[in-house]
N, C-alpha and C positions, 0 to 999 in steps of 0.2 A: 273859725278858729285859725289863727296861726301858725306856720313853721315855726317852733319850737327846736331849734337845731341844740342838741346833747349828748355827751358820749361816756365810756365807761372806761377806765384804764386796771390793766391787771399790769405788775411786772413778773419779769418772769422770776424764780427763787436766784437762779446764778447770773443775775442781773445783765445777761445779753440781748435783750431784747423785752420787751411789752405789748401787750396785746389790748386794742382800742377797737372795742364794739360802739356802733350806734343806740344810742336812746333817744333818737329825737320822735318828738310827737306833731300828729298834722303833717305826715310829709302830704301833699297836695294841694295843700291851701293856699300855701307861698308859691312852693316848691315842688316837685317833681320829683324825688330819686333820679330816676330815670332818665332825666332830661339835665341830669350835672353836667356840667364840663368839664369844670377845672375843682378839684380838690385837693388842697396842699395843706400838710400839719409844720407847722412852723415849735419845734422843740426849742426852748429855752432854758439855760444854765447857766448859773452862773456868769449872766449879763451878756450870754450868746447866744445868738438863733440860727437854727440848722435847719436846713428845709427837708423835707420830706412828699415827693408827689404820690396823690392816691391814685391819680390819674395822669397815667403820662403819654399823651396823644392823643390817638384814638381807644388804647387799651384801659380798661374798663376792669380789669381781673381784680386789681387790691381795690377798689371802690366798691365792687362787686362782692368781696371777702369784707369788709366793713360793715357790707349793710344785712349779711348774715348772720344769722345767731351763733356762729363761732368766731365769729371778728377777725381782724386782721393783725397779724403779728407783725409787730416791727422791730426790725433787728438794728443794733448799734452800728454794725459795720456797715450799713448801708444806707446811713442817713448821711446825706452831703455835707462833706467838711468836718462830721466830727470824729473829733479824735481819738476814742476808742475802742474799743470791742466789749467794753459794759459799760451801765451806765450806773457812775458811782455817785453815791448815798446822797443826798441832798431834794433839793427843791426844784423843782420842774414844771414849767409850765408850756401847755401843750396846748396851741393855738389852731385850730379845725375853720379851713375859710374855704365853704363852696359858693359857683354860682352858675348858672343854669344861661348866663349868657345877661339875661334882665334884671335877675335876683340876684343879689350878695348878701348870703348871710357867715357868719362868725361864731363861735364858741370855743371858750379858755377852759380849761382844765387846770385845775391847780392841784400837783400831784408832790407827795414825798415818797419819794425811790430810798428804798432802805432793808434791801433785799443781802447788803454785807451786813450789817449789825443784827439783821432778823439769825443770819447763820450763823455768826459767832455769838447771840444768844445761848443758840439750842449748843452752842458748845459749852458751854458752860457746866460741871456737874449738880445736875440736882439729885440733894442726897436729903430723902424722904425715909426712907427706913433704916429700922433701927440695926445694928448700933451705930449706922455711919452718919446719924438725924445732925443736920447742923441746921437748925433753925434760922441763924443769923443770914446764912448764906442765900439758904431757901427762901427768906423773905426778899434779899436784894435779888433772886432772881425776880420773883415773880415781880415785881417793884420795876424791874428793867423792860419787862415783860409790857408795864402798862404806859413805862414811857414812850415807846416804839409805837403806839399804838397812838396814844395821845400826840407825839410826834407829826403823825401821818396826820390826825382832824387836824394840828394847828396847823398846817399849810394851806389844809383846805378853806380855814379857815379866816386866811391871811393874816396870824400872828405867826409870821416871821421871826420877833423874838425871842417868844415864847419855843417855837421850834429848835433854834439855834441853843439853847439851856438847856433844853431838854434834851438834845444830841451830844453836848457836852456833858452831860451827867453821865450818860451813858458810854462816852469816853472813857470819864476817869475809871470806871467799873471795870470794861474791858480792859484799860490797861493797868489797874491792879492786880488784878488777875492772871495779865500778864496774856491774853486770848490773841490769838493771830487772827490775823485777815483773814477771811477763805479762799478768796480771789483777788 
């Protein structure tokens, strides 16, 4: 069986940072753990890539936090070159390239970061009982509820269109409503 190189992304809720577990199967077949060298996550945004090393030298510590079952967090401020301190709502693709000196293998992650619109969801009032029942409202919440959601598969699923509509839907809502940012 094969090195099957694959990983898992959480972001974090106040969108400073994400946290990237391994899922790959077959390490030894290719590959080694153990015997990586060079691991770099190449972040892309918005037609920019930032680098990020798992392995810088001989230090072994965030490669090591990787391959644990609490993964490795990565923080905004400390990925090379980018420019902020969260990483705001959009499409992300998060490129994972080890190799062990003989072996290079590779794995993309296609990620939607949507950690501001998930917060100014829950701001939103949901009003379920009576006498303050607004039905109308309750359904465009839950409604916004399954775009955020559906949101996040289209990316994974490389409809880029279809993501872009659906973030825009959920624009006009938030700004009818008139909902601020939270960060």
């Amino acid at each position: 069986m094969a090195t099957i190189l694959s990983t898992y992304i959480e972001e974090a809720a106040d969108a400073t940072a994400f946290k990237i577990y391994d899922k790959t199967t077959g390490w030894g077949d290719d590959i080694v753990a153990a015997n990586v060298t060079t691991a770099t996550l190449t972040v892309s945004y918005e037609d920019t890539d930032y680098t990020y090393e798992l392995i810088v030298g001989a230090n072994k510590d965030k490669w090591n936090e990787f391959l644990s079952d609490e993964g490795h967090e990565v923080v905004a401020a400390d990925i090379t070159d980018f420019t902020g301190v969260i990483f705001t709502d959009g499409k992300y693709y998060i490129l994972l390239r080890i190799s062990d000196g003989v072996t290079d293998l590779e794995y993309e992650n296609k990620q939607a970061f949507l950690a501001q619109n998930r917060c100014r969801a829950r701001r939103l009032p949901l009003l379920i009982g009576y006498p303050d029942l607004d039905y109308e409202l309750n359904k465009l919440i839950f409604a916004l509820i399954a775009w955020l959601y559906s949101a996040e598969t289209s990316v994974e699923l490389a409809h880029e269109d279809e993501f872009d509509e659906l973030i825009e839907r959920c624009n006009t809502v938030f700004d009818q409503y008139g909902t601020a940012e939270c960060f």
